[in-house]
C-alpha positions as CSV (number, residue, x, y, z in Angstrom):
1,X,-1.7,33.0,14.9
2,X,-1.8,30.1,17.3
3,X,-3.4,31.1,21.0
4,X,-3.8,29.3,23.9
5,X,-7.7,29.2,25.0
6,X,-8.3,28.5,29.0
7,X,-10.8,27.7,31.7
8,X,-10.4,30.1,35.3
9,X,-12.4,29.7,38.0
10,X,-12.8,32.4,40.1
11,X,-15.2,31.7,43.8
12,X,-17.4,28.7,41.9
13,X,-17.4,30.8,38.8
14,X,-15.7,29.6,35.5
15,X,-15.0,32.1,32.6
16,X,-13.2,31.7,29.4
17,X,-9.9,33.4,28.7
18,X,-7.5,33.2,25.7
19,X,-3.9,33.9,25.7
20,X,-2.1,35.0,22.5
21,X,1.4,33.7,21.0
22,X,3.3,30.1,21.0
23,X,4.4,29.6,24.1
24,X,2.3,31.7,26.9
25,X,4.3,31.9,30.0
26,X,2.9,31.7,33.5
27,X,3.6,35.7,34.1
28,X,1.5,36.7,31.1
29,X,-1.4,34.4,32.5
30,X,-1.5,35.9,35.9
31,X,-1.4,39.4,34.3
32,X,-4.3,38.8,32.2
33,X,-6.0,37.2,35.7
34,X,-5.4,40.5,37.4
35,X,-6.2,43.2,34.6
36,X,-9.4,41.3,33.3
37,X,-10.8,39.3,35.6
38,X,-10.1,40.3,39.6
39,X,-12.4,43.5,38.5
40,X,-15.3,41.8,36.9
41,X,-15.9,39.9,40.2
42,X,-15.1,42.7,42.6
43,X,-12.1,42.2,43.8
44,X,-8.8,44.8,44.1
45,X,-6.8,44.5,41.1
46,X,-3.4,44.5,43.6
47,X,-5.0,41.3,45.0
48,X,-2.3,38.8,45.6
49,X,-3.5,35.9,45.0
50,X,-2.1,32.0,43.9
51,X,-2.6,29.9,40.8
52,X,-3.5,26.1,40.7
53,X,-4.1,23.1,38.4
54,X,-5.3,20.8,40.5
55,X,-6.8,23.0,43.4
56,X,-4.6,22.5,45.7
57,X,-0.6,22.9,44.5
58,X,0.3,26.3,43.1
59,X,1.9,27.1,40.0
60,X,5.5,29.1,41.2
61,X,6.7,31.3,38.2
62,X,9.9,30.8,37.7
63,X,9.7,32.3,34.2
64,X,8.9,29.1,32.8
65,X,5.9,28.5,29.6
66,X,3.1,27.0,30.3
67,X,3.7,23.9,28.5
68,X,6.8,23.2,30.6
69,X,4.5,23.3,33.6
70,X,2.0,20.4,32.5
71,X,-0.7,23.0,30.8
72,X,-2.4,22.2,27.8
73,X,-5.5,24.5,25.9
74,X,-8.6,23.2,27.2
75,X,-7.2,22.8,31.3
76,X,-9.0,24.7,34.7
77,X,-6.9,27.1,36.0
78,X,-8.0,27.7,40.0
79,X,-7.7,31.2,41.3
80,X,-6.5,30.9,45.1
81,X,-7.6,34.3,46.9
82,X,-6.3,34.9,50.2
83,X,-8.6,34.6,53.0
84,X,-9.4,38.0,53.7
85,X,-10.9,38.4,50.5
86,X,-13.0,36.0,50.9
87,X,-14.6,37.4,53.9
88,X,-15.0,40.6,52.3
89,X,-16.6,38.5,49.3
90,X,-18.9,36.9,51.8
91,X,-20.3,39.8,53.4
92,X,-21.1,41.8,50.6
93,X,-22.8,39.3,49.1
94,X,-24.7,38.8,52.0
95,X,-25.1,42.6,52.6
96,X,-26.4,42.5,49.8
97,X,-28.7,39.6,49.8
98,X,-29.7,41.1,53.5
99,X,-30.5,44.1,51.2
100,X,-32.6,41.9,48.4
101,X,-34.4,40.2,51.9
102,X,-35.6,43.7,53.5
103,X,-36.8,45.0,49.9
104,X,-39.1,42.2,49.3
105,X,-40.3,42.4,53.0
106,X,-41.6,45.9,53.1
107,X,-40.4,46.2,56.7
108,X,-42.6,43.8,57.5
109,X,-41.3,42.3,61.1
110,X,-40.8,37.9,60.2
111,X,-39.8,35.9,63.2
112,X,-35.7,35.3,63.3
113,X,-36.4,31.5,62.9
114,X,-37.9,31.5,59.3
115,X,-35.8,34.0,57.8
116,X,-32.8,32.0,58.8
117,X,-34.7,28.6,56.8
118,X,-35.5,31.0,53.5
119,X,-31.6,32.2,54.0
120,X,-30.2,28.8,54.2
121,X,-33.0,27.5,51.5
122,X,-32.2,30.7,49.0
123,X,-28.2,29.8,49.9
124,X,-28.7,26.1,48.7
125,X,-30.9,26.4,45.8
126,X,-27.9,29.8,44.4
127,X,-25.1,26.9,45.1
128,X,-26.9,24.0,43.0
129,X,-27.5,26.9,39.8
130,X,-24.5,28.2,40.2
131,X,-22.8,24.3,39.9
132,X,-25.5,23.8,37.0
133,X,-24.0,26.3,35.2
134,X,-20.0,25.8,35.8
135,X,-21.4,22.2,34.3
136,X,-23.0,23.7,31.4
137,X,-19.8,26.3,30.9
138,X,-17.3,23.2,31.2
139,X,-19.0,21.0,28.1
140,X,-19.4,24.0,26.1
141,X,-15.5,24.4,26.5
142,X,-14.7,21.1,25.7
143,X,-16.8,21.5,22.4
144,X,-15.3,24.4,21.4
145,X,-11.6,23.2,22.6
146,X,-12.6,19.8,20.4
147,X,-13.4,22.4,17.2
148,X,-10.1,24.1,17.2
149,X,-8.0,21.2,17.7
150,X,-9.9,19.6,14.6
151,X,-9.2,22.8,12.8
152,X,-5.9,23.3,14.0
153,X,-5.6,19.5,12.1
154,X,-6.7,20.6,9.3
155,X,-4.7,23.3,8.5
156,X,-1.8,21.3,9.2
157,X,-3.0,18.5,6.9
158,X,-3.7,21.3,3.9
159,X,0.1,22.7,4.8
160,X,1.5,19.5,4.7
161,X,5.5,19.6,5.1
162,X,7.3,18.2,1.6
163,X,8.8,14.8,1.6
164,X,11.9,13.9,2.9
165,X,12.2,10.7,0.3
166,X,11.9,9.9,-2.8
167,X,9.9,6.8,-1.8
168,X,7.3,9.6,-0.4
169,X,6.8,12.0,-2.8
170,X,3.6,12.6,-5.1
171,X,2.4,14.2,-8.3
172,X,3.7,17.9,-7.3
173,X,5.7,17.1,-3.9
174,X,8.8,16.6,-4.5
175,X,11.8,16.1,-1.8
176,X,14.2,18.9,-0.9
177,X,16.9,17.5,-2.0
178,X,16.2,16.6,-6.1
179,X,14.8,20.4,-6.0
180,X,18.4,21.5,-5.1
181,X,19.9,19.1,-7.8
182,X,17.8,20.1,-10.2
183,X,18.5,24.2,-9.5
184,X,22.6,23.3,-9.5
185,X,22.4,20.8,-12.5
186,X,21.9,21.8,-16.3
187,X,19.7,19.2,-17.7
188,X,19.3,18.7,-21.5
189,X,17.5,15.8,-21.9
190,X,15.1,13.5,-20.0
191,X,18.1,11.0,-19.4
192,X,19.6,13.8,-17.2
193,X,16.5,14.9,-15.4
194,X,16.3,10.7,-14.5
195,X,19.6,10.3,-14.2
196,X,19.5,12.9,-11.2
197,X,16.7,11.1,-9.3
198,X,18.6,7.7,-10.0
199,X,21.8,9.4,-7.8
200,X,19.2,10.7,-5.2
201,X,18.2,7.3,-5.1
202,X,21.9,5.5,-4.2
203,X,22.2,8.7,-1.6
204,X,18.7,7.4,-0.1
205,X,20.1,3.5,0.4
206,X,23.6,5.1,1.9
207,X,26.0,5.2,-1.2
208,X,29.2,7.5,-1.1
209,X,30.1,9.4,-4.4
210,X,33.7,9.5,-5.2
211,X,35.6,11.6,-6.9
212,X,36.2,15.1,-4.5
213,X,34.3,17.1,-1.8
214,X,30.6,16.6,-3.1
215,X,28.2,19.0,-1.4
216,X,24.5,17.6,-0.7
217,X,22.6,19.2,-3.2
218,X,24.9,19.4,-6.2
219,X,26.2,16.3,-8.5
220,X,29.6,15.0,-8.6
221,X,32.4,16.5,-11.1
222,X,32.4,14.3,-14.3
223,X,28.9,13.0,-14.3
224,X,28.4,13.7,-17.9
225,X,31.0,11.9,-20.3
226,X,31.8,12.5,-23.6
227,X,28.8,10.7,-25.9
228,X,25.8,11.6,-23.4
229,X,26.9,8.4,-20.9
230,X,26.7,8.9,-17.8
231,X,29.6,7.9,-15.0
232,X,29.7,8.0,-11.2
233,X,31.5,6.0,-8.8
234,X,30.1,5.1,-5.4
235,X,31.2,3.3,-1.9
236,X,29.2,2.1,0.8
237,X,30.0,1.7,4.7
238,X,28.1,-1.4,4.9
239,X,30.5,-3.0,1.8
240,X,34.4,-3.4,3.1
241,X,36.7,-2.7,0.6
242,X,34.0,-2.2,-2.3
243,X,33.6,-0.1,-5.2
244,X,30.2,0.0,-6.9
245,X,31.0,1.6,-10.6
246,X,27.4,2.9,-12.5
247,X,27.5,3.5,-16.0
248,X,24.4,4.8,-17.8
249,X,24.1,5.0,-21.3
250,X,21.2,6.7,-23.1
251,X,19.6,4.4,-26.4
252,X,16.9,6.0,-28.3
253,X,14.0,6.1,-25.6
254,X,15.4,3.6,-22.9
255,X,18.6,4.6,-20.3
256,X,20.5,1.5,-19.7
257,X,22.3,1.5,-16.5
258,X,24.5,-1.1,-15.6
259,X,26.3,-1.0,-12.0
260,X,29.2,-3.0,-11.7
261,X,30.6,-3.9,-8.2
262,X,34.5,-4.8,-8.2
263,X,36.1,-6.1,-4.6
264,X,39.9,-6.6,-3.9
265,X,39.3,-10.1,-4.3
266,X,38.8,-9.3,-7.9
267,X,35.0,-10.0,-7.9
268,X,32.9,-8.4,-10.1
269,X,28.8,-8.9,-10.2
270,X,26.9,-6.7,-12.6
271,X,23.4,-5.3,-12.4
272,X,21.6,-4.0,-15.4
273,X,18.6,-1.7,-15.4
274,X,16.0,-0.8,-18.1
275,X,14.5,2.6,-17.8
276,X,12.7,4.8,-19.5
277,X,12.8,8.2,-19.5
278,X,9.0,9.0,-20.3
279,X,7.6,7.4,-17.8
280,X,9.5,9.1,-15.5
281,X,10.2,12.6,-16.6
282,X,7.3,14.9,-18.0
283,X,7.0,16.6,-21.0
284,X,7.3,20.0,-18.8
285,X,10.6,19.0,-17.7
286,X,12.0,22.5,-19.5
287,X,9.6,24.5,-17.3
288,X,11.0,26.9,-14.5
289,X,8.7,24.8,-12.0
290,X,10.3,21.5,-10.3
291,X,7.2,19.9,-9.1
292,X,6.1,19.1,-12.6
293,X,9.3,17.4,-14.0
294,X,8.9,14.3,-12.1
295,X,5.8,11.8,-11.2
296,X,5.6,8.0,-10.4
297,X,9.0,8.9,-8.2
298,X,7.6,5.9,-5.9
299,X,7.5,3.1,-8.6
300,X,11.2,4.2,-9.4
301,X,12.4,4.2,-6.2
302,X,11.3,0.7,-5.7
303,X,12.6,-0.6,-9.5
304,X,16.1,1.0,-8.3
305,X,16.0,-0.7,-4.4
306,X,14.7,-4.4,-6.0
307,X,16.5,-4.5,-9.0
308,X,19.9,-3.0,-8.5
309,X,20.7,-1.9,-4.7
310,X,19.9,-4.8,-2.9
311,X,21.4,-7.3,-5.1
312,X,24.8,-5.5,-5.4
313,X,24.6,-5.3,-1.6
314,X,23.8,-8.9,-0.8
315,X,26.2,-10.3,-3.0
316,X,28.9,-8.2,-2.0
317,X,28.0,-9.5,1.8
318,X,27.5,-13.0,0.8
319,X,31.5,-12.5,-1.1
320,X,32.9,-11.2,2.6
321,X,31.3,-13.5,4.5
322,X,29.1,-11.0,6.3
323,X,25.6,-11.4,7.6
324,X,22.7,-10.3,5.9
325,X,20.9,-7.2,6.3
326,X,17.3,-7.2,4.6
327,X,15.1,-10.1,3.1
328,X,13.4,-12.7,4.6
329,X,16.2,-14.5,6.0
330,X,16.5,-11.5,8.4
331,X,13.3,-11.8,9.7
332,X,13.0,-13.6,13.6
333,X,11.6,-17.5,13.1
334,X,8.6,-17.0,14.8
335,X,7.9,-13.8,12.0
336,X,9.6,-15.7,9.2
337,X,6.7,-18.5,10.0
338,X,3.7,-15.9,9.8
339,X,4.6,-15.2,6.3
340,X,5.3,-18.4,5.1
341,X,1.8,-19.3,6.2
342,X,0.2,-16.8,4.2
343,X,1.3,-18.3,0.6
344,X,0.6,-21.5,-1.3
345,X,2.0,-24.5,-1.9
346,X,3.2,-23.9,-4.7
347,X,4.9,-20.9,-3.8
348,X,6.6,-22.2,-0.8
349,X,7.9,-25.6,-2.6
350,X,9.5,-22.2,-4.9
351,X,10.8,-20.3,-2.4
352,X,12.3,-23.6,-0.4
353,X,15.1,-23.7,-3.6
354,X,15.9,-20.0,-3.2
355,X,19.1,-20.7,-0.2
356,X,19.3,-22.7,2.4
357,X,18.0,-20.6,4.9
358,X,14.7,-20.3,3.6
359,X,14.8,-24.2,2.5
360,X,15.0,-25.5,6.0
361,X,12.6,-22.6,7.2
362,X,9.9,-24.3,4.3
363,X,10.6,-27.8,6.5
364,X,9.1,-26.7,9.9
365,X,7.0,-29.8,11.1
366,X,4.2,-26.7,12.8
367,X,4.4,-25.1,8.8
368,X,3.2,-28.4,7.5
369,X,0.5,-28.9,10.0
370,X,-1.1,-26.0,9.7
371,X,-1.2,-26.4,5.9
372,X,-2.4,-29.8,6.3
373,X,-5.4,-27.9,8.3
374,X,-5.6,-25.4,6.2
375,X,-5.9,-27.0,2.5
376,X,-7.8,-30.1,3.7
377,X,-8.9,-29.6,7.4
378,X,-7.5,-32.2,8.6
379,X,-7.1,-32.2,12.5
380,X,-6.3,-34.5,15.1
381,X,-7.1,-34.4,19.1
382,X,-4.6,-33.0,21.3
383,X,-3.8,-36.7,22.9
384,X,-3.3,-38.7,19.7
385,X,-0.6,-36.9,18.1
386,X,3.1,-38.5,17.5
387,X,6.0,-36.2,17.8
388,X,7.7,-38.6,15.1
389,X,4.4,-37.6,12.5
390,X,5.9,-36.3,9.3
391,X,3.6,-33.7,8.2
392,X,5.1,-32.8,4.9
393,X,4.7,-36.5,3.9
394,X,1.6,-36.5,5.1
395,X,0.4,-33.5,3.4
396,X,2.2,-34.8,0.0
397,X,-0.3,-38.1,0.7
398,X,-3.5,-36.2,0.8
399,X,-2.1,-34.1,-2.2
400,X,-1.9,-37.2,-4.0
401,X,-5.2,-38.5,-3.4
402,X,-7.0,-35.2,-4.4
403,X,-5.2,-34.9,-7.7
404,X,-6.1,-38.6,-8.2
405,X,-10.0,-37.9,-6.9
406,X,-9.7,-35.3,-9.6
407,X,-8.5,-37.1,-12.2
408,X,-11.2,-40.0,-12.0
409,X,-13.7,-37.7,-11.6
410,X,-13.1,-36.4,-15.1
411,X,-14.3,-39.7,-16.8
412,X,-17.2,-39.5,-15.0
413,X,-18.8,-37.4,-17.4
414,X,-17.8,-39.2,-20.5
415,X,-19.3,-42.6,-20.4
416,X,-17.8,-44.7,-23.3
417,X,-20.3,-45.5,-26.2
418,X,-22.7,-48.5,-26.2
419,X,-23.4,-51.0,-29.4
420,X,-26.9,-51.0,-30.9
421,X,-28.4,-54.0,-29.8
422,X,-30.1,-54.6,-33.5
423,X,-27.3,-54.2,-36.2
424,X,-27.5,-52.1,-39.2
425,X,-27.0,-53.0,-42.7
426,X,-23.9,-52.4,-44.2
427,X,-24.0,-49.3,-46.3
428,X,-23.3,-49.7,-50.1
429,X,-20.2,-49.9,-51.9
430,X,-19.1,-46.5,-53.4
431,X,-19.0,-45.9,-57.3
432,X,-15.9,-45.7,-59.0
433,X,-15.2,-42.3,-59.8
434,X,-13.5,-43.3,-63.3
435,X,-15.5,-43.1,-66.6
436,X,-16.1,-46.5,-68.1
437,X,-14.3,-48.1,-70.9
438,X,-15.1,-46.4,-74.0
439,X,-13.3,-47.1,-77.0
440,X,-13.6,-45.1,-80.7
441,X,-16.5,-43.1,-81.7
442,X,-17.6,-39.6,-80.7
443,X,-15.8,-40.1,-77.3
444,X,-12.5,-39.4,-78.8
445,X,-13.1,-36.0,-80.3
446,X,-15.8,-35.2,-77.5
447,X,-15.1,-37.2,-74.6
448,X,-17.7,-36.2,-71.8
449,X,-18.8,-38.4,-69.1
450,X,-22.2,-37.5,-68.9
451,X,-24.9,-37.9,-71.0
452,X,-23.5,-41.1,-71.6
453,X,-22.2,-41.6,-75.3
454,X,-24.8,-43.6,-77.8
455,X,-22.1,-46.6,-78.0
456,X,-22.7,-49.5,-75.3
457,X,-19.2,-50.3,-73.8
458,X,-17.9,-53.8,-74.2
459,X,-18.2,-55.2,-71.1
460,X,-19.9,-54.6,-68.4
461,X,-19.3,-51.5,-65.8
462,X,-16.2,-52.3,-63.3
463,X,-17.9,-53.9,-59.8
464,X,-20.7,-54.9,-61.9
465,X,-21.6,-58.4,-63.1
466,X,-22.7,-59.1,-66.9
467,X,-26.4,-59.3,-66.7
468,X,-28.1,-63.0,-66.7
469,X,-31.0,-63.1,-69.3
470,X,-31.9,-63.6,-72.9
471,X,-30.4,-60.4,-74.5
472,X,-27.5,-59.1,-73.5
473,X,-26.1,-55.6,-73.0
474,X,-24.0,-56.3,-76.5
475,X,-23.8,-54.2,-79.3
476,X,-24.5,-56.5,-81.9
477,X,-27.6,-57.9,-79.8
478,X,-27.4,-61.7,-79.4
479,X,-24.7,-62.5,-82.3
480,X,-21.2,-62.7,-81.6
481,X,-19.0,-59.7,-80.8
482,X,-16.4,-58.8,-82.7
483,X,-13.4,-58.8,-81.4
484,X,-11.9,-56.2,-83.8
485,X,-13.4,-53.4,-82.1
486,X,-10.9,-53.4,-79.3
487,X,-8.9,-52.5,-81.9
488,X,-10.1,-49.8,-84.0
């Protein structure tokens, strides 16, 4: 139960007091002033007396709460006694301090001079304690007041409310709305359970079912067609004279949705969508719980908005001749500029062929500059700059240059190959790799290259000149050959 913890001083003396419930009214503080505190300082519980926040302007009851009049756990609530009371409070303490004085003397007679220094000395040394201690009392309320606010905060993180999007929810958390679809629908398969959060979805962006009165939390007549497809038709405020047609068919483990927007004009643009139902939906989708049947609700929200709702939407705008509503052409100049900043050169000389818009945004002289700073730091003094200076041919200049700085710097590690100075021999000419020219003999039934038959051949080897001496390489020594054996 939530309570309401306060600080109320009574004659330079602070005490804690709490006040139960919500919303604590002013009438149930000044009763708890009068039944728990007049008495423990004295005082006449029929006392009337004034409340104060600041000291000096009252509180009037009017019936009002105490947070309609400015007060907070943690503030000082002054008690204003009347001034009668505060004589009587006066001299009873000092009756009794008179009291405490004669005690301590032991009727000893003291000159009226000192006793009026100790009374004034003992008076001033009870006001600075006293003020020592409201000090103290005050931090240690703060403390405290500082602990139950950071509790109060934690309790409300670890009760934290469920989400009101889809865009929002976690593993577990689910929004309102796809519980109470899922409790009015009967799902048989994943493809329903995704099909439902893919309606909850369009509702999110501001599509219309058609087809009858369609209550919040249930799904439109005629959802589920004949085959397992899935039909719904849907209109939108923000597309005149539009009808967005979505048609979801499921194919073995992938739901293929295709949205089709038809105008009066007799425009049609198509969207198609590739989903699958497992990463989705959970195996526990049957169970009586909710929470469990969904999880990664986020990613799927933002597949649905980039790949299906915002096209439809822009094109159908773009068709009537109506401004845009998201995307970066939206965005103010000055914003627009910020971002375009952030991205690379290559990116931007992408984005520049998307429309027009953004094309003449990417040709901003300041854009240019500050890329020209930023990819090369290249600056120039406040008094020597042209207004004519084209930056982006400037920055395609120094562009060049690197790429061509680059590109001779490669060679720099490949220095081409240098002659010997003192030549080398030519390398000997390779063998034939035919047998020589044997003819008869043992080389027709047996013919192997190597070992070489006992016959000489008749000539000599090819690439080889006949040797130059006194006996020759001839069979029949230094007669005559016969020429008949090229024959046999």
């Amino acid at each position: 139960m939530r309570r309401m913890k306060l600080r109320v001083r009574i004659s330079r003396q602070t005490c804690r007091l709490e006040l139960q419930g919500e919303e604590p009214s002013l009438a149930e503080l000044r009763a708890r002033v009068r039944e728990s505190l007049l008495t423990r300082f004295g005082l006449r519980s029929d006392l009337d007396f004034r409340l104060s926040l600041n000291g000096k302007e009252d509180l009037l009851d009017t019936g009002q709460s105490l947070s309609s009049c400015g007060v907070v756990s943690g503030d000082l609530i002054s008690v204003i006694l009347p001034a009668s009371s505060l004589e009587e409070t006066q001299t009873s303490s000092a009756a009794a301090h008179q009291t405490h004085t004669d005690q301590q003397a032991g009727g000893s007679h003291v000159s009226s001079s000192s006793s009026v220094m100790e009374q004034h000395v003992q008076e001033c040394v009870d006001q600075d304690l006293l003020e020592r201690v409201d000090q103290q009392q005050e931090c240690v309320d703060l403390q405290q007041d500082c602990m139950d606010q950071q509790q109060q905060q934690q309790e409300c993180v670890c009760a934290a409310a469920p989400p009101l999007l889809c865009c929002e929810a976690e593993d577990g958390l689910l929004p309102l709305a796809l519980e109470r679809l899922l409790d009015s629908s009967t799902c048989r398969s994943p493809s329903d359970c995704l099909m439902l959060a893919l309606h909850l979805l369009l509702l999110e962006t501001g599509f219309i079912p058609q087809g009858g009165a369609v209550s919040s939390g249930e799904m439109p007549i005629g959802w589920q067609a004949a085959g397992g497809v899935f039909r719904i038709q849907y209109v939108h405020p923000l597309l005149e004279n539009s009808l967005v047609s979505v048609v979801a068919v499921p194919m073995v483990q992938t739901l293929v949705i295709n949205a089709v927007l038809k105008m009066e004009t007799s425009l049609e643009n198509s969207r198609k969508l590739l989903l699958k139902p497992d990463e989705y939906v959970t195996a526990e989708w049957t169970g009586g719980s909710s929470g469990v049947v969904y999880r990664d609700l986020r990613r799927l929200s933002r597949l649905v908005r980039d790949q299906l709702v915002y096209p439809l939407m822009a094109t159908a705008r773009q068709a009537l001749g109506l401004p845009l509503l998201f995307g970066l052409p939206v965005l103010p100049p000055e914003l627009l500029l910020r971002l375009l900043r952030l991205l690379d050169v290559r990116s931007l000389v992408s984005l520049s062929a998307v429309c027009r818009h953004l094309n003449t945004a990417t040709h901003d002289a300041s854009l240019w500059r500050h890329l020209l700073h930023r990819d090369f730091r290249v600056s120039f003094p406040a008094g020597h700059q042209h207004r004519d200076t084209d930056w982006r041919e400037l920055y395609k200049q120094k562009y060049r240059q690197r790429k061509e700085a680059a590109r001779r710097g490669r060679h720099w590690f490949y220095p081409p190959p240098i002659s010997p100075l003192i030549p080398f021999p030519s390398p000997p000419a390779p063998l034939p790799l035919y047998p020589p020219g044997i003819i008869g003999g043992d080389y027709d039934q047996m013919p192997v290259i190597l070992p070489r038959p006992r016959f000489h051949p008749i000539g000599p080897l090819p690439g080889m000149s006949a040797p130059v001496g006194r006996r020759s390489l001839r069979p029949a020594g230094s007669g005559a050959a016969d020429v008949r054996r090229a024959f046999i």
